[in-house]
N, C-alpha and C positions, 0 to 999 in steps of 0.2 A: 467130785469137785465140791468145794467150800461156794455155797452159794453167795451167804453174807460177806464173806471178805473179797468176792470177786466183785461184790456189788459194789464194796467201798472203795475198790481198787478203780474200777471203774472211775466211779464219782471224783476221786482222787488225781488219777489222770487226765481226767474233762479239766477239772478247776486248774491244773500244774500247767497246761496247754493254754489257756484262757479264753477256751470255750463255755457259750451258754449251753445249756441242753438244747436251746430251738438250732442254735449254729450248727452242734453236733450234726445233730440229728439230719438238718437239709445239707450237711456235707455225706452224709455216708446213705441216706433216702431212705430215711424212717420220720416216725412221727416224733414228736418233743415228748408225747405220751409212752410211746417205749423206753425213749433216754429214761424216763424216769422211773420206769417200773425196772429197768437194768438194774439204776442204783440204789433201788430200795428192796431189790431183792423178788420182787413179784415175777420177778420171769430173768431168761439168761437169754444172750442176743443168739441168735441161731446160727448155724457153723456158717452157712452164707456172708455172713455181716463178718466176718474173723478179720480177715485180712483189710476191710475196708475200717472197719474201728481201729485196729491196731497201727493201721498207718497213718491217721486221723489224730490218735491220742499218745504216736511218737514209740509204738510200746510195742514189744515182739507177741506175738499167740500164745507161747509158753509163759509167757509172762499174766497174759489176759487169764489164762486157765489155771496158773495158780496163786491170782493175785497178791501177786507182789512183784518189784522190780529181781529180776536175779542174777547173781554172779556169775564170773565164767564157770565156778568150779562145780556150780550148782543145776546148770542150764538143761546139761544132756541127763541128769538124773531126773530133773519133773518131766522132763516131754515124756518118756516113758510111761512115766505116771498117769501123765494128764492123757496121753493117746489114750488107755487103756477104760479110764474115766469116761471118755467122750462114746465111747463105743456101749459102756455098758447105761449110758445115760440117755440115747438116741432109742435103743433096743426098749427100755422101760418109757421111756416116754410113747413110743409108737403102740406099745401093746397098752398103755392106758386110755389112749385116744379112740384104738379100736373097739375097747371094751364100752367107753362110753356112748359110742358111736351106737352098737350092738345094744346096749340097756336103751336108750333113745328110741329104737326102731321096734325094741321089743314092748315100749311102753305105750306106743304108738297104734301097736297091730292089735293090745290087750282093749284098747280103750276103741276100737272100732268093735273088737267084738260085743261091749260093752253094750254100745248104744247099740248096736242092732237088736240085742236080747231085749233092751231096755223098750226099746218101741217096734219091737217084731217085724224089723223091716229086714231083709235078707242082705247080707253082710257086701253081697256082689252090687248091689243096686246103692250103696253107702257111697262104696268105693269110687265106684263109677259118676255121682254124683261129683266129687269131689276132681273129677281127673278130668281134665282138658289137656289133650295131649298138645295143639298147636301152641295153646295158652303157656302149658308148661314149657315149651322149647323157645320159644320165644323168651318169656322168662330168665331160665337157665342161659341161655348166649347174650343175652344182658349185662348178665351178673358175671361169667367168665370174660366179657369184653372189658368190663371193666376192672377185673382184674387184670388180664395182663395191659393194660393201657397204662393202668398205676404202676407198675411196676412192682409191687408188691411183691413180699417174697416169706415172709414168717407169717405163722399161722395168727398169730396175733394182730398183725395190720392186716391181713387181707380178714379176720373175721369183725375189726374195727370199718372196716369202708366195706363190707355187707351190711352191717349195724346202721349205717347210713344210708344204706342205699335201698335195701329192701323196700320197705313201704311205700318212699317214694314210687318205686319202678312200679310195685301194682298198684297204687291211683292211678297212674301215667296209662299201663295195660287198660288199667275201667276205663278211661276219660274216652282213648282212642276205641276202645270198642261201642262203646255208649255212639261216636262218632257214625260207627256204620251201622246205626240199625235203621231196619229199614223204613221207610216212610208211611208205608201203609199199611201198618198193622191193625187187625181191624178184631182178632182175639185178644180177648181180655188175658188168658190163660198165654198166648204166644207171646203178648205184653211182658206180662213178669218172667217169663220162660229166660226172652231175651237179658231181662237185669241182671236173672240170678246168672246166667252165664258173665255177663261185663262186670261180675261182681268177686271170678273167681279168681281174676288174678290181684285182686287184693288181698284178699284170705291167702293165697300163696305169700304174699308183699310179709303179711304179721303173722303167717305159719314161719318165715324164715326169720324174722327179727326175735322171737322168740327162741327159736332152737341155735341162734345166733346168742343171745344175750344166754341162753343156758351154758354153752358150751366156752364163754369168756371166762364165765363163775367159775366151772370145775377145773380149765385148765390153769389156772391162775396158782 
């Protein structure tokens, strides 16, 4: 698929319609920030969005996918095309996603070996500092609630409303554990024991706005 001409085709059918990108966009439940990356070619709406754009911007799928308006004579020769287009475009997008996904994790597990050689603290004892498992599920069903609440559906809006949402949710996780500590702590050492725990779900908060704000960059 022609990214640039479907971007302009896009663009082109918004204006012919006489939709704003913010109009578009709260008619088919994206953000004005996707309309625009549509038409500027930064990204293509995901096969979800097909049918609700096309009926939006007056315009058939064969038509979205080989941007331009087309004839009868012409119609049944693109779909062909463009099926075949979408199939090998899903296939290379998914195996790129993995891969980053997979270099992520693998840069991840390098850099804990790292600091453990670096200050000879045993790699299980790193790990284990780092993990709160109620912390982290608590967390995680946060961030999936409010994905499906939003409605969200392409990787690009739901990684735009993590980008916002992250950091939030772990001050929010600190504030409320900070809440239950206990009254009578009367060690110095169970004192801070207790912070660095009400402290983990914010490092969770900017471990994900980070691997969030990575993963915008590559897939763009």
């Amino acid at each position: 698929m022609d990214t640039e001409k479907i971007s302009e085709f896009i663009a082109t059918a918004r204006t012919k319609t006489g939709f704003t990108q913010k109009e578009l966009a709260d008619k088919i439940g994206v953000s004005d920030k996707t309309i625009s990356k549509w038409e500027t070619g930064k990204s293509l709406p995901d096969i979800s969005y097909y049918e609700a754009l096309c009926d939006a911007l007056n315009i058939k799928v064969n038509e979205l996918l080989s941007g331009e308006y087309l004839t009868e004579d012409v119609y049944l020769e693109k779909a062909e095309t463009n099926f075949v287009d979408i199939i090998r475009e899903n296939d290379i997008s998914r195996k790129k996603i993995f891969a980053k996904l997979f270099a992520g994790l693998a840069l991840f597990i390098f850099a804990l070996i790292l600091i453990a050689v670096m200050s000879k603290i045993s790699l299980s004892n790193i790990v284990m500092g780092f993990l709160d498992a109620p912390t982290f599920i608590i967390f995680l069903f946060i961030n999936l609630g409010a994905i499906i609440i939003s409605g969200r559906r392409t990787l690009d809006d739901i990684l735009t409303l993590l980008r916002c949402i992250s950091i939030p949710t772990g001050v929010l996780l600190t504030f409320v554990s900070f809440s239950l500590f206990p009254m009578n702590i009367t060690s110095i050492n169970l004192f801070w024991g207790c912070i660095m725990a009400s402290l983990i779900s914010s490092v969770y908060g900017l471990v994900e706005y980070l691997i969030v704000i990575i993963l915008s960059r590559n897939l763009k």
